[in-house]
N, C-alpha and C positions, 0 to 999 in steps of 0.2 A: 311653803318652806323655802329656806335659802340655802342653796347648792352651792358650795366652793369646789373648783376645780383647782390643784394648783399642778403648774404646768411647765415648761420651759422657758417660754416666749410668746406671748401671744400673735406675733406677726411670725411665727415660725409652724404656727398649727393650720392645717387642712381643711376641707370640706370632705374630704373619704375617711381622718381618722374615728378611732371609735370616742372617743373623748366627743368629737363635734356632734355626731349621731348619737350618742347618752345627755347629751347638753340641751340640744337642740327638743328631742323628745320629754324633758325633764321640762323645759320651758314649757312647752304645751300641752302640759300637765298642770300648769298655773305656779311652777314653780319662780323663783327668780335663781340669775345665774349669775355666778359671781368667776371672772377667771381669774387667778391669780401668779403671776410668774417670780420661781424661786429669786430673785431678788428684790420682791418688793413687801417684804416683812416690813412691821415695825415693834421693837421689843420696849415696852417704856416702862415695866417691872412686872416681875412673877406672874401677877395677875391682869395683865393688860396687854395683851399680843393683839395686832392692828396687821394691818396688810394695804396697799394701794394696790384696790384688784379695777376691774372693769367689769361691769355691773349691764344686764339685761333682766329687762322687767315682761312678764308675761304678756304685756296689752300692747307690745310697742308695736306689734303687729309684723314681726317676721312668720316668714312661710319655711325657709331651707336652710341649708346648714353655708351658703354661701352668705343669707342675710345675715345670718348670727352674727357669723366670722367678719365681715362688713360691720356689724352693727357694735361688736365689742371693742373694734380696731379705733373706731371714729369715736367712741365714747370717752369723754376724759376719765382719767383714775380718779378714784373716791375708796379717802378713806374708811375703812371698813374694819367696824370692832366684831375680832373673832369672834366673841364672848355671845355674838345674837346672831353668827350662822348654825346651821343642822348639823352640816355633817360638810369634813373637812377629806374633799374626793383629794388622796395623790397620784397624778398621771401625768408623773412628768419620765424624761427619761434620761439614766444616768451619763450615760455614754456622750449624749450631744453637746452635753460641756466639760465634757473630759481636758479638752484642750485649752480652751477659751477662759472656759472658769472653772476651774477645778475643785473651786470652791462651793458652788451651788447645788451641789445634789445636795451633801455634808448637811449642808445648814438649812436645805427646805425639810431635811429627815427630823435635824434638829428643832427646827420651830415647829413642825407638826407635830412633834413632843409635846413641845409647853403647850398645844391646843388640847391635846389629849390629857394632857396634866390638871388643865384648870376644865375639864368634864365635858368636852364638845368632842363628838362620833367623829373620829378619822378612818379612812378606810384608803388602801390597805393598813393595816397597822403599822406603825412608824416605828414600834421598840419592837420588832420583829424583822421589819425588814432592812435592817442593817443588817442583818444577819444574812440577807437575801440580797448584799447589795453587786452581788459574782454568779457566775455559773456553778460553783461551790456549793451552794446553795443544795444543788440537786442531792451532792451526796451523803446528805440528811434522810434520804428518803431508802427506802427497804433497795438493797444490792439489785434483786431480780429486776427491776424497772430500771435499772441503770447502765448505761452501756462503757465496758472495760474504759476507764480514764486514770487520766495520769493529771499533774497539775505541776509544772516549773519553769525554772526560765535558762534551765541546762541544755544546749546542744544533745551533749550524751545521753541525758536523760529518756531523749525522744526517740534519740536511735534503739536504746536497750527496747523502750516500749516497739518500736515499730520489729525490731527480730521479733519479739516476742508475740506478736500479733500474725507473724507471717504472713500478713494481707497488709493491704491498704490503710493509710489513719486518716482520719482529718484533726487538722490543725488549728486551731483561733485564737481569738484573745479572751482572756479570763471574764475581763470585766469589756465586752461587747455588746455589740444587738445591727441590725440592718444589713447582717451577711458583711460586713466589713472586714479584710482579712482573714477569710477563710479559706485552707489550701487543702487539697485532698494531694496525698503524698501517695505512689505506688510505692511499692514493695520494695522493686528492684529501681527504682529509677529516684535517686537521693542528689543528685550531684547539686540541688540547690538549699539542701535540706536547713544545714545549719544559716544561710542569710537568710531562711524563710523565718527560724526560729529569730536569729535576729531583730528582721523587721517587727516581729508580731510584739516581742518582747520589750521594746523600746518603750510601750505604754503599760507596760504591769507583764504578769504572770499570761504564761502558754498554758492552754488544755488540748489535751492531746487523745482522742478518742476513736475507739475501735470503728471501722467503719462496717455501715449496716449496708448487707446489698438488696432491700429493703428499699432502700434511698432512691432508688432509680424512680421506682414511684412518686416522689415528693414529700410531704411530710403532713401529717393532720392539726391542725389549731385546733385544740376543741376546749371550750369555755367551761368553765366552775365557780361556781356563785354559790357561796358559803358552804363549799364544801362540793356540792352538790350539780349535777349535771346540767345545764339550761336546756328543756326541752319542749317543743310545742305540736300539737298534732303528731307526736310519733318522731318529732324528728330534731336530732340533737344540734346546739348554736358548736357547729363545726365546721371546716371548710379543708377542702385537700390541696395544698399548696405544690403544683408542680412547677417544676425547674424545667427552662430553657433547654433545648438541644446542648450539648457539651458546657451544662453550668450545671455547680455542683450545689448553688446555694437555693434554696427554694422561695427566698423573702418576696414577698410583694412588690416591694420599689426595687430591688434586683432583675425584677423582668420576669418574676413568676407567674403563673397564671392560677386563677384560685378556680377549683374547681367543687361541685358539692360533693363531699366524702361521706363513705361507707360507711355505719360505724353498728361493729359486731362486737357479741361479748368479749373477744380475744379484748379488743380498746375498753370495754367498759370494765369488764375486770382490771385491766393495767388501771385506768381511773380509779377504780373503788382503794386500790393497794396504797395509792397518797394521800386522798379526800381525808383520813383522820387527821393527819400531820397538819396539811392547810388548817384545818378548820382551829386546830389547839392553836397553830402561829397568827388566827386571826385573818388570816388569808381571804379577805372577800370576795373578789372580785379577780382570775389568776386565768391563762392560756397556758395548756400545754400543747409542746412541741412531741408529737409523737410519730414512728418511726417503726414498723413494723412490730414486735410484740416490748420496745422498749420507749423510753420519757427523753428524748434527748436534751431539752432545755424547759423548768419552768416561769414564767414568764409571769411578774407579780408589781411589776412596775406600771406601765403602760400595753397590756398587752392591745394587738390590735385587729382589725378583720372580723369586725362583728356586725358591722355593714354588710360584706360581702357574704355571711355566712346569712343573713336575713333576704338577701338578693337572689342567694340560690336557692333556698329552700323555701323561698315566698311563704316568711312566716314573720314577724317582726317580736326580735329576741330582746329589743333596744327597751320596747314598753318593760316587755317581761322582768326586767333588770332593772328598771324606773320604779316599778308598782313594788318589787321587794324591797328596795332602799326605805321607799315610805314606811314600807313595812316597820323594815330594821329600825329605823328613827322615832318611831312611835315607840318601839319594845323600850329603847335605848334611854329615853327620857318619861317613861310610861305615861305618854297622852292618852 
């Protein structure tokens, strides 16, 4: 089969993300991999969407996810007719050219349209997740699983929420990801309140969220694959993100530490309450961020830490997630 990933930047991607560890596994499965970065489309009518991706073949003899990353870098682009890939992976992430190009999430969402339009499996769904292209996103899903939030780019707005909350809030940006600008406000202590809102707002809309004391713990990624929990041996593809001595952010490349997480009914219940909603938005492949019995972000772009969730529970979630794609691809096209 031939796997498209489309992605940011190909000299911008990892050997720890989950994208390289799904790619790399996918290959030595006898797949070919194809990567693809939101700018290298080609539209030449309705029916003929192309792409200049970089191309690995299953015999070229990579061992790890540093050869891949090496081996796709050095490869010249070739063009590639959509129309004879499987299934069109998006794992890119909106945020990292917010600035630079503001244009490329828009238009990789866009052309994964026309892919999906002329009959080739995209995942996550592309006329869904525009609608998933915010933290907004969340509050589609049932109240209970959602923690007290606000959405604007008013100073006063966030004061009236923070009285009303008579605790602590955290602060961010709407359209985020990598703990970038995240501020936990006390109660009593505002005197930087309105520049905080400021700063954050400069790039789009503030979310303004009741803070969980909960948090102090860190926070759970835990994986959903069409719908559905990823689990092996008893033990779900999850990991517990703690946060640094006096750091409020729990991210991975923030300085967190991932650690293996607990995961009891109170979490599988909170999971079961959204799994229907994913599964109608198409939602294949999604992390949520969870937070003592609430969902605080979920994550349907690139989520990531599904290496590290394989690492500590020494079970490998990466096949598991390889062998149902085939799956899906076969239903999808009834081989």
């Amino acid at each position: 089969m031939k796997i498209a990933f489309l992605i940011n930047q190909t000299h911008k991607e990892e050997v720890v993300f989950t994208t390289t560890v799904l790619a790399l596994t996918a290959l030595k499965r006898g797949h070919t991999i194809i990567y693809i970065g939101l700018a290298d489309f080609i539209y030449q009518n309705e029916r003929n969407i192309g792409a200049h991706g970089r191309v690995a073949e299953p015999d070229s003899g990579i061992d790890d996810g540093e050869d891949l990353l090496n081996t796709l870098r050095s490869n010249k682009k070739q063009t590639i007719n959509l129309q004879e890939i499987d299934v069109l992976w998006l794992r890119f992430d909106p945020v990292l050219d917010m600035i630079n190009r503001p244009w490329a999430a828009a238009m990789g969402i866009q052309f994964a349209q026309l892919v999906k339009n002329n009959g080739r499996l995209v995942v996550n769904d592309p006329d869904t997740l525009i609608q998933a292209s915010n933290k907004l996103y969340l509050e589609n899903f049932p109240k209970e699983v959602r923690p007290k939030t606000i959405v604007t780019r008013n100073h006063e707005d966030v004061v009236a929420f923070l009285e009303e909350q008579q605790d602590k809030i955290i602060l961010k940006p709407l359209k985020g990801s990598g703990g970038k600008n995240v501020f936990l406000i006390p109660f009593k202590e505002r005197q930087n309140l309105k520049q905080i809102v400021e700063v954050i707002s400069r790039d789009g809309y503030v979310i303004a969220q009741e803070y969980l004391p909960e948090a102090v713990n860190g926070d759970i990624r835990f994986f959903l694959l069409d719908g559905k929990p990823i689990v092996i041996d008893g033990k779900y593809a999850a990991v517990n993100r703690v946060q640094q001595a006096d750091e409020i952010r729990s991210n991975i490349h923030q300085g967190a530490k991932a650690e293996q997480a607990f995961i009891d009914e109170k979490v599988l219940s909170l999971v079961n309450k959204v799994a229907n909603k994913l599964v109608e938005d198409n939602m294949y492949f999604v992390g949520l961020d969870i937070v003592g019995d609430k969902i605080m972000e979920i994550n349907v772009f690139s989520p990531g830490a599904l290496g590290q969730a394989s690492r500590l529970n020494r079970v490998d979630y990466s096949t598991a997630v390889i062998e149902n794609l085939e799956d899906k691809i076969k239903k999808f096209y009834k081989l």
